[in-house]
C-alpha positions in Angstrom: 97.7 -174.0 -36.0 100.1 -175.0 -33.4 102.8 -177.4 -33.7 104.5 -179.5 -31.0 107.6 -181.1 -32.5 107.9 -184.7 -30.9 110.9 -187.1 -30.5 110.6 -190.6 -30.2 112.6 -191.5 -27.1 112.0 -190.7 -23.4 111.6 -188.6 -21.1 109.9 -186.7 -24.6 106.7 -189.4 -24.9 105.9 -188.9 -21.5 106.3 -185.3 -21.5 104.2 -185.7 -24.1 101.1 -188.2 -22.9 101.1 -187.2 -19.1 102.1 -183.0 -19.4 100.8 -181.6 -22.4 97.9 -183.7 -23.7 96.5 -183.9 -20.0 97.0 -180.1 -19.6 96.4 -177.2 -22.3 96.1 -179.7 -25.1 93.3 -181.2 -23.8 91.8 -177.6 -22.6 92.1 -176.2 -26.4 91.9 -179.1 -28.2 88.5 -178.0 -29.7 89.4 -174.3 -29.9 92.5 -174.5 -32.0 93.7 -176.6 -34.6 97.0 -178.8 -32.3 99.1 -180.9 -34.8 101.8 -183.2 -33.0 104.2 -183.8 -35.8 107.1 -186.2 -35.4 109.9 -188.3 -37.4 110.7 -192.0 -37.3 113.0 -193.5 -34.4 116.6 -194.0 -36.2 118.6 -197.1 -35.5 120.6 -198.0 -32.4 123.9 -196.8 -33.8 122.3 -193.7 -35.6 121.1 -192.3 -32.5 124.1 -192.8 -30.2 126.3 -190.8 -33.0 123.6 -188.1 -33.0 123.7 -187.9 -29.1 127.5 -187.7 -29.4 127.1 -185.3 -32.2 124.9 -182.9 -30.2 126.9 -183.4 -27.0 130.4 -182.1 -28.8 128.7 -179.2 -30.5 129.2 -176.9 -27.3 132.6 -177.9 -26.9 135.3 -175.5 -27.3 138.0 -177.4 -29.0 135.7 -180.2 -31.0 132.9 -178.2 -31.2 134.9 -176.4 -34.7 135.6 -180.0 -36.0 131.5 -180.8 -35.6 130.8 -177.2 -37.2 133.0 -178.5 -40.4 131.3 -181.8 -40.4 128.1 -180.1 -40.2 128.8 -178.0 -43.0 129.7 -181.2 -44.7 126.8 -182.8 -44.2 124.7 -180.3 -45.5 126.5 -180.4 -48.8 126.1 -184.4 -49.6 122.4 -184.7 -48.0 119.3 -184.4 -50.1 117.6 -181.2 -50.4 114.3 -182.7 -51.4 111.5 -182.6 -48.4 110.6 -185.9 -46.8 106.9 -187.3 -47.8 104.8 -187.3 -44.5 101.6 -189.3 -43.6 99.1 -187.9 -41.5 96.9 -189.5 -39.2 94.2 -187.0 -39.0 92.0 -189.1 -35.7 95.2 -188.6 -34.1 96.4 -184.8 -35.5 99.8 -186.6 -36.0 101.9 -186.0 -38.6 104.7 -188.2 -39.1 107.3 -187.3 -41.4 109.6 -190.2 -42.9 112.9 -189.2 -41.6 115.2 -190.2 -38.9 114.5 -188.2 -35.7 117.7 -187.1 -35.0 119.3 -182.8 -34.4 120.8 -183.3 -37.8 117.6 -183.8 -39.5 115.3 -181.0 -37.8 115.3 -179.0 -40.5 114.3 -181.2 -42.9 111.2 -182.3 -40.7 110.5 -178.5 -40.6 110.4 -178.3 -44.4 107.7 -181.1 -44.2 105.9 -179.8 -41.7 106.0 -176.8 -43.6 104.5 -178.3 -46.8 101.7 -179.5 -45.2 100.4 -176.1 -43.4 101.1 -174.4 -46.9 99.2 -177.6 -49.4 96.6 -178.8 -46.7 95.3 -176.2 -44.6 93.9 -172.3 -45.0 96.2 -171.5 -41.3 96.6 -168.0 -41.1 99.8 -168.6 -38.7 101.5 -171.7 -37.8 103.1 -170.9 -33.7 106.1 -174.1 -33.6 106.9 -175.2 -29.9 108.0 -178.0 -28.5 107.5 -181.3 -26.0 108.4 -178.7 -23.3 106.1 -175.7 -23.8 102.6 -175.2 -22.0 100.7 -173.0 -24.6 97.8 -170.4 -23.0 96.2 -170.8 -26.5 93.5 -167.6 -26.0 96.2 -165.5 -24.9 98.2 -166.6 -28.1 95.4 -166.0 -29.9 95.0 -162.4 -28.7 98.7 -162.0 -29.9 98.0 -163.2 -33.4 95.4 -160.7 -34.2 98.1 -158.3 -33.5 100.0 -159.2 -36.8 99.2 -159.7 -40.7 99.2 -162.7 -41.8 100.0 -161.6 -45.4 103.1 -160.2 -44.2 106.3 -161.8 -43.3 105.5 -162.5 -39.4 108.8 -163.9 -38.0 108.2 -163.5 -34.0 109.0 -165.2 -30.7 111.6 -165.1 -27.8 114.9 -163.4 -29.6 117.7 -165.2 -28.4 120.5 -162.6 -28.7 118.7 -159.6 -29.8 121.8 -157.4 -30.3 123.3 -160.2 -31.9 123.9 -159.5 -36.0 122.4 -163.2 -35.9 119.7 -163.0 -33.5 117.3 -165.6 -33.6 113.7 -166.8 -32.4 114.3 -169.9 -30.2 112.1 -172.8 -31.1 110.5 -173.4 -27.8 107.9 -170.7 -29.1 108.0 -169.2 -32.9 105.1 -167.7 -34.5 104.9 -167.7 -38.2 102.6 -166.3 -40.5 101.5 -168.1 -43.4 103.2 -165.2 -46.1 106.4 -166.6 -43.8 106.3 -170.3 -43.8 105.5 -169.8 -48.2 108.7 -167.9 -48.1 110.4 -170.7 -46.4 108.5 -173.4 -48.6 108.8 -171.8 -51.9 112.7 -171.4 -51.3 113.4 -174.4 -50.0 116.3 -175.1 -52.0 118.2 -172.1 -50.2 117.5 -173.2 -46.6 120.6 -173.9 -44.7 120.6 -177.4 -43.4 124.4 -177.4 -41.2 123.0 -175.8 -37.8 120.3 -176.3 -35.1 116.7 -175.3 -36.5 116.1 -172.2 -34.6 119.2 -170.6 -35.7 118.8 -172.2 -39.1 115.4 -170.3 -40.1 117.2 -167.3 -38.0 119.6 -167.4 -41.1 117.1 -168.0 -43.6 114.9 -165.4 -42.5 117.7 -162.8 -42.7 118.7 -163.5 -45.9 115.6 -162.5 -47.8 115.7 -159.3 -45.1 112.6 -160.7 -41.9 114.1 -159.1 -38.7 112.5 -161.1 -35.6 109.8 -159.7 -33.1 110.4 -160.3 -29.8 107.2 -161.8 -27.5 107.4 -162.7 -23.6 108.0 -166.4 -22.6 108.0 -166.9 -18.7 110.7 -169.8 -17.7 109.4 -172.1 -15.1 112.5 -175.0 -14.7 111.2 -176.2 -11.3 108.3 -175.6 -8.9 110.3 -173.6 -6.4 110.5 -170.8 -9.6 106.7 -171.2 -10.3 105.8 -171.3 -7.0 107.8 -167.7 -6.7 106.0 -166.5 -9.9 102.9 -164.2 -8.8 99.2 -164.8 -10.1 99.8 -161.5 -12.5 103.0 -162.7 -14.2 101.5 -165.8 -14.9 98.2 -164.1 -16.4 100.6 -162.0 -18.6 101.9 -164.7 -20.2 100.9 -166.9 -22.9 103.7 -169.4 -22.9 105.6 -170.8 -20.6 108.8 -173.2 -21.3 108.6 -175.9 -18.7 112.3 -177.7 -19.3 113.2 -178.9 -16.4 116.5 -178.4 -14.5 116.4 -181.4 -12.5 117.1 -185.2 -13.0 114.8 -187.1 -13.3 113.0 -184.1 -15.2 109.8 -182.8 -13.9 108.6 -181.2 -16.5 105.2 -183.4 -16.3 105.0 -182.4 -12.4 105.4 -178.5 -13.3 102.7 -178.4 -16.2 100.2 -180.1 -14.0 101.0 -177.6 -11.1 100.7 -174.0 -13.6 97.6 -175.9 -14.9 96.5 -176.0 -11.7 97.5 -172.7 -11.3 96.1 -170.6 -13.8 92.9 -172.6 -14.0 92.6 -171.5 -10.1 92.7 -168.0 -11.7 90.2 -168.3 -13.9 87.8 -170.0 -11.6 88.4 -167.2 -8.8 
């Protein structure tokens, strides 16, 4: 199964509707099991204090004050995992919870209840609005790994780091994992940003992380740079772009383009 975590604001919809389901959604839709999964749009004032609140977490001086409010947070929220309906004409899973950075991780945990209770996945690969996904390429990477085992793999952010991480633009999980995650659910941190949460989960009960390529493409100028053989060597490829308006939409259609060229020639 892969995931694409969704938020309910722009420019993330139309990332959405006009990049990826127009793109390598649409080319694999039928050869892998693609589940959009996403929570519900908070109030007004809700979603301005969590733009603030993600803003201020980079920043040097009240970035310690957010930590401690985090940490807070974490404490006095619910541990229980948010019910979730899903909408199987539309492989949408919606997950009843405010769609906001300080509730990522429980939309995980959901998201993780259902691959565990409702399908027979072998491995669940998470991205995001951002990511084009070369699904038979991802495929060949799978059947490099166990699924019984705890499969914990991705682009390692920091990989020297003592807390080294897979970012969540790309993180490959096998089923033995996500049970680990599911079944201990209780004991999964809930103060930090989702990729460096399961970082910390998985590290606790002893899963190191396995690195796998991701090829950055933030404008066309990059992609355009990027050879026909680097692009066949990857299988994802983090379109976030670097320019406002973003062109994230503009880039996926262009690789598309691209390595469907490749495939043709």
């Amino acid at each position: 199964m892969v995931s694409i975590t969704q938020a309910n604001t722009e420019p993330w919809l139309s990332i959405w509707k006009e990049g990826q389901e127009k793109t390598w959604m649409m080319k694999y839709n039928k050869k892998a099991t693609i589940l959009n999964y996403k929570s519900k749009a908070p109030p007004k004032f809700l979603a301005k204090f969590d733009v603030c609140h993600e803003k201020y977490r980079y920043h040097g001086k009240i970035g310690k004050y957010v930590s401690i409010f985090d940490k807070i947070f974490a404490l006095i929220t619910s541990k229980k995992i948010p019910k979730y309906d899903y909408i199987e004409s539309a492989n949408l899973l919606v997950v009843d919870s405010y769609s906001m950075y300080l509730l990522t991780n429980k939309r995980n945990l959901s998201l993780f209840k259902f691959f565990i209770e409702e399908t027979e996945c072998d491995f669940l690969f998470q991205t995001n609005t951002s990511s084009y996904v070369e699904c038979v390429k991802l495929f060949e990477v799978v059947e490099n790994f166990d699924p019984k085992s705890y499969v914990y793999a991705g682009y390692v952010v920091e990989p020297q780091s003592a807390r080294a991480f897979v970012s969540g633009a790309g993180r490959l999980l096998s089923r033995a994992s996500v049970e680990l995650m599911y079944r201990h659910y209780k004991q999964f941190p809930h103060n930090n940003l989702e990729d460096v949460s399961i970082g910390d989960f998985m590290r606790k009960f002893g899963v190191k992380p396995h690195h796998l390529k991701r090829l950055d493409l933030p404008n066309l100028k990059v992609l355009k740079s990027t050879s026909d053989q680097e692009l066949s060597d990857n299988f994802l490829f983090r379109c976030k772009s670097d320019e406002i308006p973003r062109k994230d939409v503009i880039i996926m259609h262009e690789l598309h383009n691209r390595l469907n060229q490749n495939l043709i020639n």
